[in-house]
C-alpha positions in Angstrom: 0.0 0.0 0.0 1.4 3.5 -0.9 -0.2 6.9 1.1 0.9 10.0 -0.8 0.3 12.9 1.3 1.0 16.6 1.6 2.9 17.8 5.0 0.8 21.4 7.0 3.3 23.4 5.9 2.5 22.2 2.4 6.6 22.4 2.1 7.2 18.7 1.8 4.7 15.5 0.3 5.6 12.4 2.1 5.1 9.0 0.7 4.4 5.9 2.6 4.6 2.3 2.0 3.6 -0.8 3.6 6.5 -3.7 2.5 5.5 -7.4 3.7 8.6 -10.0 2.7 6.5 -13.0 4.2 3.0 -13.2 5.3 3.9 -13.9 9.0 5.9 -10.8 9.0 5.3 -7.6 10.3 5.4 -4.9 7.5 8.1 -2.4 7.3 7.1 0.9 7.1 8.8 3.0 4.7 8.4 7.5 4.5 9.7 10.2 2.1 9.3 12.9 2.0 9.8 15.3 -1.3 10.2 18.7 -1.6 6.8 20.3 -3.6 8.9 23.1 -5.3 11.7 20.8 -6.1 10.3 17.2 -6.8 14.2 16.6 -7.1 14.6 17.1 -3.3 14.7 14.1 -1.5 14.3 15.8 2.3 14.1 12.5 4.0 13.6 8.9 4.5 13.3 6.3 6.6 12.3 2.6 6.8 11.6 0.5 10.2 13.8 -2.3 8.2 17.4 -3.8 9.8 19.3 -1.6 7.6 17.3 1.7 9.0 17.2 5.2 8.5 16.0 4.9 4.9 19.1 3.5 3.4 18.0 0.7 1.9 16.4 -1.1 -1.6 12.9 -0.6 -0.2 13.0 3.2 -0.3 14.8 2.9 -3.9 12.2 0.5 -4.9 9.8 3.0 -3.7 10.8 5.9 -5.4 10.7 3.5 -8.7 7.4 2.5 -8.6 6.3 5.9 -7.8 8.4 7.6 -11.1 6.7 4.5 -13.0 3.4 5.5 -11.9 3.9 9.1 -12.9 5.8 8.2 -16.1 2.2 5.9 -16.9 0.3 9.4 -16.0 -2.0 7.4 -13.7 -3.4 9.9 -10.8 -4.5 6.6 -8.3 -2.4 3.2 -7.2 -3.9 0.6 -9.0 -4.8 -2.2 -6.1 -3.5 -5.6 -7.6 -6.0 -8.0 -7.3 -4.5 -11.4 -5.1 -4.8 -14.7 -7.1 -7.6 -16.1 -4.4 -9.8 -13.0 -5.6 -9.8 -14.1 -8.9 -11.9 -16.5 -10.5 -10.0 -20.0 -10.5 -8.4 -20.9 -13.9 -7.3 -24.7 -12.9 -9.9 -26.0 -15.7 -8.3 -24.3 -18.4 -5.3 -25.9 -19.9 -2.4 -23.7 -19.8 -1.0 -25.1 -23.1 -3.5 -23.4 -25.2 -2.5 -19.7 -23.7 0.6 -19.1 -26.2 1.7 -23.2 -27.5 0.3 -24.0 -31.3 1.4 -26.9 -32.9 3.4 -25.8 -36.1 4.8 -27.8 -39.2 8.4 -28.6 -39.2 9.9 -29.6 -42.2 12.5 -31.5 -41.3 13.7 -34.1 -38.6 17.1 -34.8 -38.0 18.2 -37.3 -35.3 21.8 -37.5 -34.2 23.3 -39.1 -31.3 26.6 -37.5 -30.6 30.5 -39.3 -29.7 33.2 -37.7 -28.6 36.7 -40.1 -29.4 39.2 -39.4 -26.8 41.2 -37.0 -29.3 38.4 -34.6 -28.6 37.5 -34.0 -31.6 33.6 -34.3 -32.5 31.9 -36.8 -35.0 28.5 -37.3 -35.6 26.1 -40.4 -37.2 22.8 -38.6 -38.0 19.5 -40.4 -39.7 17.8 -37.6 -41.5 14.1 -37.7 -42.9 13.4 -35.2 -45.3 10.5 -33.6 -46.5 9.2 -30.4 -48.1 6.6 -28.1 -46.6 4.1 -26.2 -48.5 2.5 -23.3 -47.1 -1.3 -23.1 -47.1 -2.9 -22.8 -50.4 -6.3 -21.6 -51.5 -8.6 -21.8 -54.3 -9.7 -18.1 -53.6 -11.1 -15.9 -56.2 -11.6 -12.5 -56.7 -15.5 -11.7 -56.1 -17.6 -9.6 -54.1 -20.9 -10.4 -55.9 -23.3 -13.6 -56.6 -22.8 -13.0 -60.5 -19.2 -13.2 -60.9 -18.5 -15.8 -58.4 -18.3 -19.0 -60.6 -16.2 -17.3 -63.2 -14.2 -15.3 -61.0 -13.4 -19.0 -59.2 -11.3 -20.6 -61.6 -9.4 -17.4 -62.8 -7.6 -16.8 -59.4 -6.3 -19.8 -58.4 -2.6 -18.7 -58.0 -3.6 -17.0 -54.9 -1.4 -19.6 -52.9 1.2 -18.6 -50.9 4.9 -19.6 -52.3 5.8 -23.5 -51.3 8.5 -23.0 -48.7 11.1 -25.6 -48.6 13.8 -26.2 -46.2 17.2 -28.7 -45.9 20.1 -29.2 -43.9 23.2 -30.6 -44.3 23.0 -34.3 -42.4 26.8 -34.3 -41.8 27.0 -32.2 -38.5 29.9 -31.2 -36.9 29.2 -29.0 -34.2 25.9 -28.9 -31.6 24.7 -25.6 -33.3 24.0 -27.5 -36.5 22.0 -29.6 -35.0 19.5 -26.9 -34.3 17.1 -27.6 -37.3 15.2 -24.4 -39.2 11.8 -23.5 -37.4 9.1 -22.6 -40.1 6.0 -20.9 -39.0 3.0 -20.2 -40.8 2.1 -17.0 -38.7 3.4 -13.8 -40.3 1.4 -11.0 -38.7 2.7 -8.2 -41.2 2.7 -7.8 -44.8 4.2 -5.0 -46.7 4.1 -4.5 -49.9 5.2 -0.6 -50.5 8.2 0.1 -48.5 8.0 3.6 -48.9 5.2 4.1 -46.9 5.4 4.3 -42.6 4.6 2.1 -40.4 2.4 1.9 -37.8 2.1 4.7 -35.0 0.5 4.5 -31.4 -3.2 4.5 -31.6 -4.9 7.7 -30.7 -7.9 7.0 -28.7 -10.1 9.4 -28.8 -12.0 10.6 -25.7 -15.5 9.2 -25.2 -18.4 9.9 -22.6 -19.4 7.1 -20.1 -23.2 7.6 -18.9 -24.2 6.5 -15.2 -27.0 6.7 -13.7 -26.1 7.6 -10.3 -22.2 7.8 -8.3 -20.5 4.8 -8.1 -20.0 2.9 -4.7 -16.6 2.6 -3.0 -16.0 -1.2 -4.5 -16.9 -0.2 -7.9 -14.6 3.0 -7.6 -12.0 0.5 -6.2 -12.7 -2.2 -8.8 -12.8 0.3 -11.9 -9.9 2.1 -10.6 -7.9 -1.2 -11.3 -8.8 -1.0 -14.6 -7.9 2.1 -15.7 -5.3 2.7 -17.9 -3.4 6.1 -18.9 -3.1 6.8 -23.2 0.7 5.6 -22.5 -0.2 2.6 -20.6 -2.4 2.0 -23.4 -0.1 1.9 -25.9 1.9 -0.1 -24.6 -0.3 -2.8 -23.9 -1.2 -2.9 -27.6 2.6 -3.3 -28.4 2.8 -6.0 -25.8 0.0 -8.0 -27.2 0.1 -8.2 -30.8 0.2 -11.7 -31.1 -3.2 -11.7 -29.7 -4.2 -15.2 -28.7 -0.8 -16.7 -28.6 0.3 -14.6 -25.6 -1.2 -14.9 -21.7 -1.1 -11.2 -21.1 -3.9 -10.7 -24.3 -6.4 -13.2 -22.1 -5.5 -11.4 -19.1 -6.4 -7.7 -20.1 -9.8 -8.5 -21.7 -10.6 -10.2 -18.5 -13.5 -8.4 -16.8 -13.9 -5.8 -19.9 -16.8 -6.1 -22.5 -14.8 -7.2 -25.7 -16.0 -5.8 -28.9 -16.8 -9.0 -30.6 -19.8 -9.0 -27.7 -21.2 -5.6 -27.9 -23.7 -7.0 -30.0 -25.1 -9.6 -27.3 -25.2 -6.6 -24.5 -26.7 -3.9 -27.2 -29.8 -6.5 -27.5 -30.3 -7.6 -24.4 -33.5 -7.1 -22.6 -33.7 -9.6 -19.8 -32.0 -12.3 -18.1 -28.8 -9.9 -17.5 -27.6 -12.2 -14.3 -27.4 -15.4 -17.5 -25.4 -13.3 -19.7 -23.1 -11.8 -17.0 -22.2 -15.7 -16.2 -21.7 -16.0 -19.8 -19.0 -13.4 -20.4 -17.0 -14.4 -17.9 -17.0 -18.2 -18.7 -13.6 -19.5 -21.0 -15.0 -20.1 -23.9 -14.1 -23.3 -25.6 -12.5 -23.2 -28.8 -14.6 -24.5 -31.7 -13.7 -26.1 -35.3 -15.2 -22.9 -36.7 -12.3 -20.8 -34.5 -9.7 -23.6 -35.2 -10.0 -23.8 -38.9 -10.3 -19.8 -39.0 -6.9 -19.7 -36.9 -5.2 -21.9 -39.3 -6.1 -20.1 -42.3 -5.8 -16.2 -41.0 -2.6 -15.6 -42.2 -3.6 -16.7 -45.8 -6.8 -14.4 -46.1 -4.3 -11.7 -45.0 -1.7 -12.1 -47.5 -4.3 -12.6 -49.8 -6.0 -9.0 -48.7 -3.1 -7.6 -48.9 -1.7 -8.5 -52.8 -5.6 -7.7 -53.9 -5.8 -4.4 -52.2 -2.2 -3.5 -52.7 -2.0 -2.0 -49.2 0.3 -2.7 -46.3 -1.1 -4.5 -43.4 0.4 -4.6 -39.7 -0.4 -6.6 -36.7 -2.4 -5.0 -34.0 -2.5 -5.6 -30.5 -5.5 -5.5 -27.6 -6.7 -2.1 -27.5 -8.0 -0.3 -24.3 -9.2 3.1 -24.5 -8.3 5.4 -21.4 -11.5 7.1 -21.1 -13.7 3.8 -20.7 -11.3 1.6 -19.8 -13.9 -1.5 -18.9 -14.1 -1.7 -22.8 -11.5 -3.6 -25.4 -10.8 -4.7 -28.4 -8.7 -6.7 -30.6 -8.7 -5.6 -34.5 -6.7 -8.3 -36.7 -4.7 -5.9 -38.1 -4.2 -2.4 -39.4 -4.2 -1.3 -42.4 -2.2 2.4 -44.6 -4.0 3.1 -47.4 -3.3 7.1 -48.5 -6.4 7.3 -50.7 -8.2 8.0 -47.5 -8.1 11.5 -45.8 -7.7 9.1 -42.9 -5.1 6.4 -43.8 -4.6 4.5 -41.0 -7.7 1.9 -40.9 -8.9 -1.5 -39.7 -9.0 -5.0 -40.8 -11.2 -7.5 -39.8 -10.8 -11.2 -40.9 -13.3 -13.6 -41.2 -12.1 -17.0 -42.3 -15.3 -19.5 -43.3 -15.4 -23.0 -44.0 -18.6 -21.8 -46.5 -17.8 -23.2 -50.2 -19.0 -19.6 -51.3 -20.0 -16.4 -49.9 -23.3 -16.9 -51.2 -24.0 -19.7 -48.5 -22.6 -16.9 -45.3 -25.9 -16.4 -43.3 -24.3 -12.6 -42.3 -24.0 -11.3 -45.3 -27.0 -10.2 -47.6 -27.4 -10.0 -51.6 -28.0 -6.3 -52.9 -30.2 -5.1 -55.8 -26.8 -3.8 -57.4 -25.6 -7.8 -57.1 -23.3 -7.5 -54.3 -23.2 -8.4 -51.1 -23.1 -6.5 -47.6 -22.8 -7.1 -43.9 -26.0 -7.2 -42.3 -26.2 -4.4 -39.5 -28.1 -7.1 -37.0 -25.4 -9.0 -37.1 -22.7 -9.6 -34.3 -19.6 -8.7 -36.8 -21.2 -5.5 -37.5 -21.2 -4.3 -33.6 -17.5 -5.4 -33.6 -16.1 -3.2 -36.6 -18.3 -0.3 -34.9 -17.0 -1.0 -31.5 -13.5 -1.2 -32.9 -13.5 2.2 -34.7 -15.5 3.3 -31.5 -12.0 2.5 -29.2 -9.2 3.1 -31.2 -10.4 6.4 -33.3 -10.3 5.0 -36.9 -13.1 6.1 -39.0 -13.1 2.9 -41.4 -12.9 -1.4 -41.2 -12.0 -3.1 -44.1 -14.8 -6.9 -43.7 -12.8 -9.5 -45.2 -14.7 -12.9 -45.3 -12.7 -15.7 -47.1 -14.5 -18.9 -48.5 -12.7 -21.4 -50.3 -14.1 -20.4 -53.7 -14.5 -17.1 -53.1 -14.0 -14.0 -50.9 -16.1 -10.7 -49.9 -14.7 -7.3 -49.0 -16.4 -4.1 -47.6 -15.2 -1.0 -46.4 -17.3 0.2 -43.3 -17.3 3.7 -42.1 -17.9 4.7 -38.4 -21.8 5.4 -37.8 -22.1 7.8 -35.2 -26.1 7.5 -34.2 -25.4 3.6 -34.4 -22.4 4.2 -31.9 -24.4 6.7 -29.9 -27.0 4.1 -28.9 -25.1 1.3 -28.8 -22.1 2.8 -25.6 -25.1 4.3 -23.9 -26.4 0.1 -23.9 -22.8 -0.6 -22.9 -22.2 1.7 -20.1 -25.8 0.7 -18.6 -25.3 -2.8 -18.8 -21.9 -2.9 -17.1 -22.5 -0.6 -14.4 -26.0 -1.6 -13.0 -25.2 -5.2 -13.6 -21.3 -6.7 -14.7 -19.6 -5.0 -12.6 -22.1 -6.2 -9.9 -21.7 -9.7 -10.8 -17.8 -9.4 -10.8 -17.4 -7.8 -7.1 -19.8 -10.8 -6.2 -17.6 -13.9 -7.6 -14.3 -12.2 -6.2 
């Protein structure tokens, strides 16, 4: 625990902490105190530890955490929530946080002798074969008439066959460290010359309560909160999305944007859906199979399109922190007055876009994203956090694909926060405080 605190004289603000080493130890109590017209000044310090008189690593440590803290622009201590007040995680299989099986192309086993000269030999039994990155039959359709002959013009959309080898004849341990391929390639450029991505400016937006919050859910939302540094960072840290532990961690107890739709039309029964949002969710063959074949639709998006896409992390904006989201990727394209866009990936074991239940046939022949649908609260949610005014839909079949820009719609925004703020402060927030 930290006390900040200004001296009567209003000279000199002193700084408390509360150090426990071990639970059946009394706390050492730590003080500094800073000069207010020099925050340079160290006056004094002291610490009840063996060393005494303030010279020891606790007061250092102190004065760290309390330039981090400023550095992060945060204006309270966040309280760190203890493991036991969280909800238990034993059920979920800490192998799918961050481990993917990927293809290896080769495997070499050697067993190594060493003659008494010293000299090192090797006997290795190597099985070789090639790997061939994904392919895809995709074509290059957005509407019902062109699809079938549109399918068999574009079927060199594949990404390049990779193939690796190694010498079997090792002579040293580091050759024995075969090639690692992976599939996953978050980024694709295509025009070097233009920049890459900056920090996300997330724009400020109004929360509406209906009354002042109590002093656990001032305590609980404080812990949230995050400062537009802080912010960015996370998004930097994260970019790997589901492959990292720290992703599933920071969307924990926020409303994610790919379930604004199910809060924005709820009208009873909040207690079920509560439960819901905080249960794991299990990973489908829909999920798995749109996992597997991300990277492809990307690449793909991105030789159609011409345009440079980069991989994008969780992002939490600092004025409504209990709100996230996770675009796939970002996307420079300079015809807009606004270049710095979204992309959202939709991968679909559909033969055709034409059988996709979320999209809807025009009277001009194309298709759209229908506005009831979850996917269309997600792209409006993720321009609603991180400030960008457009969402390129990408839904990949295996015959064919569908794109759509989407531009921000404000009255559709307007209605949907006011749904979100209500929902998570009369009831999620509720629901939280009463599991921990």
């Amino acid at each position: 625990m930290i006390i900040v605190s200004p001296q009567p004289d209003g000279a000199v603000c002193r700084a408390r902490s509360f150090k426990s080493i071990k639970k059946n130890e009394t706390p050492y109590h730590m003080k500094i105190w800073i000069n207010t017209t020099d925050s340079t000044l160290i006056e004094q310090t002291s610490c009840n530890c063996e060393s005494g008189q303030g010279k020891c690593n606790h007061v250092i440590g102190l004065l760290y955490l309390l330039q981090h803290y400023q550095s992060l622009d945060l204006k309270t201590v966040p309280p760190a929530l203890s493991k036991t007040s969280l909800p238990q995680t034993w059920h979920v299989p800490q192998r799918s946080k961050g481990l993917f099986a990927k293809k290896v192309d080769q495997t070499t086993v050697q067993k190594i002798k060493t003659p008494a000269s010293g000299s090192v030999t090797s006997k290795s039994s190597t099985d070789t074969t090639s790997s061939t990155a994904p392919t895809s039959s995709a074509a290059s359709t957005t509407s019902a008439a062109s699809t079938t002959s549109a399918a068999s013009t574009n079927t060199s959309s594949a990404s390049p066959t990779l193939t690796h080898s190694s010498s079997s004849n090792a002579k040293s341990i580091p050759s024995l460290q075969q090639p690692h391929i992976s599939n996953i390639n978050k980024s694709h450029i295509i025009n070097h010359s233009h920049p890459f991505t900056p920090p996300f400016v997330t724009p400020d937006i109004k929360s509406k309560l209906n009354g002042p919050l109590t002093l656990n859910q001032q305590t609980f939302l404080d812990g949230l909160s995050v400062s537009s540094t802080q912010s960015a960072l996370y998004e930097q840290e994260t970019q790997d999305q589901c492959e990292q532990k720290k992703w599933f961690e920071l969307k924990a107890h926020r409303l994610s944007s790919s379930n604004f739709k199910f809060v924005h039309t709820r009208q009873d029964n909040f207690e079920h859906l509560c439960d819901s949002l905080l249960k794991s969710k299990r990973q489908t063959e829909a999920m798995k199979y749109g996992m597997e074949n991300e990277d492809s639709a990307v690449e793909a998006y991105s030789r159609l399109q011409k345009l440079n896409v980069h991989a994008c992390g969780i992002v939490i904006n600092h004025t409504c922190p209990y709100l996230a989201t996770s675009p796939d990727r970002r996307v420079y394209d300079p015809s807009e007055s606004d270049p710095w866009g979204l992309l959202e990936i939709k991968c679909s074991t559909a033969q055709s876009i034409s059988n996709i239940n979320y999209l809807k046939l025009t009277s001009q022949g194309t298709y759209k994203l229908k506005e009831t649908f979850q996917h269309y609260h997600q792209v409006m949610g993720q321009m609603l956090l991180t400030g960008a005014r457009w969402v390129d839909f990408f839904v990949w079949c295996k015959d064919d694909y569908h794109l759509e820009r989407i531009y921000f719609n404000e009255e559709f925004f307007n209605e949907m926060k006011t749904r979100l703020d209500l929902f998570y402060f009369n009831y999620f927030i509720n629901y939280i405080l009463g599991k921990i």
